[in-house]
Structures are given as C-alpha cells and as structure tokens.
N, C-alpha and C positions, 0 to 999 in steps of 0.2 A: 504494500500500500504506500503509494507516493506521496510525502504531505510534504508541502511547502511554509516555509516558516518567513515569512516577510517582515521586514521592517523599516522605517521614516526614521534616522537618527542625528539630529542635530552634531551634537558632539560627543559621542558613543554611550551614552547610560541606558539608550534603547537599545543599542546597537548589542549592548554586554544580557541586556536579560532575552533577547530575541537567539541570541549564541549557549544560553543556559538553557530555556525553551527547547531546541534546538538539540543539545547533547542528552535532554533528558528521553528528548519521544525516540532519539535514537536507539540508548541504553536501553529500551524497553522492545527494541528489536524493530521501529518502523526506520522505512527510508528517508530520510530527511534531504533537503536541500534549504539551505539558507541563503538566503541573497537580502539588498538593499531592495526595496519596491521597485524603484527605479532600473533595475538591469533583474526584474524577475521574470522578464521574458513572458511565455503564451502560458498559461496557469491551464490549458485543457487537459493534460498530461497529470494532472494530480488527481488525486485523491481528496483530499480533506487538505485545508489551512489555516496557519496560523498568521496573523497578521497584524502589525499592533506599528503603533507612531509615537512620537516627541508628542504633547498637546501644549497649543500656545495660545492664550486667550481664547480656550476650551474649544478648539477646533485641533484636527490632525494637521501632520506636516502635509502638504501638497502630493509625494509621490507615491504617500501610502492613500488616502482618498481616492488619487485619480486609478491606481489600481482597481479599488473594489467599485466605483462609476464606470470604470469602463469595462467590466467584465462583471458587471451585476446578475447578470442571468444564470451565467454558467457558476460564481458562487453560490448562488440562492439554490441548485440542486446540489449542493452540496455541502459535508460539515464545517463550518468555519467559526473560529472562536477568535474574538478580539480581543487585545489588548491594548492601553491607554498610560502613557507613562509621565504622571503630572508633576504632583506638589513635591517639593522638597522641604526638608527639614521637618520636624514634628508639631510644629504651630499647627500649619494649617492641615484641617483632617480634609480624609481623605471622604470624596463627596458618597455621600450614602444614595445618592441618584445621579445618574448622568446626566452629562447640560445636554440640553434637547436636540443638540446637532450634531453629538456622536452617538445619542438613542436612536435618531435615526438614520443613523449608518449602517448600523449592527441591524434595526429591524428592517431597512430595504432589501440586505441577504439572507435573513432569518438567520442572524448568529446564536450558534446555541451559549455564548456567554461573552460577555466585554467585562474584561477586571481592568482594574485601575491599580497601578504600582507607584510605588515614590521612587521616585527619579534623583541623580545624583549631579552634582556642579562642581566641574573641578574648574579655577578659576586660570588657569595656567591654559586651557584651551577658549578661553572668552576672547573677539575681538573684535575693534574699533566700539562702538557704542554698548557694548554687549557687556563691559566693564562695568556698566553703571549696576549691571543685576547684584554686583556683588555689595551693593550697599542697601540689596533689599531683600535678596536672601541669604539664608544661613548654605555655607560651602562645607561640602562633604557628599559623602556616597551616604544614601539614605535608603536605601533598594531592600527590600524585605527578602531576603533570598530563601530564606524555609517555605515564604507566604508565594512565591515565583516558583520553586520546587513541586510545591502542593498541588498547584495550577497544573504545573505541567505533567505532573503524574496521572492527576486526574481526566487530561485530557486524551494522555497516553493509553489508560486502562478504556477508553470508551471508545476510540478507533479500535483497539484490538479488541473487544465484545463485537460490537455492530460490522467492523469491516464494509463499508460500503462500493459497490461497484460503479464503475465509470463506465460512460457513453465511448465505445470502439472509437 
C-alpha cells in the first residue's frame, strides 16, 4: 500500500514531524514516500495520504493547499489525514476547533482527521522581516513528539486493518 506523506515547511519544524510521520507508517511495514507538496508529483499512484502544512494567520502554506484543490476528487476517494502545525511555545493553546478555512479543507476530501501540532522556531533560520517574530514568540522546538508518535501509529494501524484499493 503506497501512502504519500506530504508536507508545506517554512523553515523545517513541518518538514521534521512530516519525516517522523513518515518513519513511523514505515516501521509499521507500509511504503512510504515523502516529499515537499510542491515536487509530490501525480498522487494517482497512492494509496492513502498524509498531508499537513506550516499555518500562518490560520490558513496552510500555499503548496500544500494547492495540492489537495487541485487533486480534490481523486483524495476524497481516498484515506487522507491532515495535519496543521501552529502555535509555538505553551501560552497559546492549542485550538480545540479549527479556524473555518482549514475545517474546510479537510471536509472538501472527507479527511478522516486534521490534528494540530506545536511547531518549533529556531531563530538562526528567521530572515529579513521575519526577525521581528522573535520579539513575539517564545524560541525553541515545542513539537509534542509522543503526541506526533501516537498520531502516526494510529494512523499506521488503520491502513493496515482496512487496506484500501486503488483505481488500475
């Protein structure tokens, strides 16, 4: 079962749980491919995906969006679970609903889940204007990886129950 593991990463804190993602559904015996959204090529060749973005002023980065807009049909017959990689530091909680425009992301492919992870800033990769973030968030990797683990196991155990087959 081919499953694609996609991801939108600003400055890699997507890029590191979409690679954990990623080792987990393998270790559990499926095929994995990861890629950047942007060079994930023709997604008809998969099976089930995973898919998940940086969010910025609670919308996805651009190349993971135009992913799932532009290949909305052929995800909607199939499994796909999203993920959303937001708040950093422990102030701000993690939203007990999604903002309305990545709710309906997930339900124009019928995802069977969009989790929200805390994202990490390291300031050594921030540049030109993007300096100023760090006078308004707190710097460090803040990433739940038990809680990104769990995710992915779970997702891992429900391809391998259902196994779903693709269109020839």
């Amino acid at each position: 079962m081919p499953v694609l593991v996609a991801y939108a990463s600003k400055h890699g804190s997507t890029q590191g749980i979409a690679e954990r993602i990623a080792a987990i559904l393998r270790a559990s015996g499926l095929e994995v491919d990861l890629a950047a959204a942007e060079d994930a090529g023709d997604p008809a060749g998969y099976d089930a995906f995973v898919i998940g973005s940086a969010v910025y002023a609670s919308r996805w980065m651009a190349p993971a969006s135009e992913l799932i807009r532009h290949n909305r049909a052929l995800l909607a017959s199939r499994p796909v679970w999203l993920f959303s990689v937001g708040p950093v530091g422990r102030r701000i909680p993690l939203p007990a609903t999604l903002p309305p425009v990545l709710a309906a992301l997930g339900d124009s492919i019928g995802a069977q889940d969009h989790h929200v992870f805390r994202g990490a800033i390291d300031a050594s990769k921030l540049r030109g204007v993007e300096h100023l973030i760090r006078l308004i968030l707190p710097q460090g990797d803040f990433r739940d990886w038990p809680d990104i683990e769990a995710w992915a196991t779970g997702i891992a155990g429900e391809l391998r129950r259902t196994r779903p087959p693709h269109p020839p």
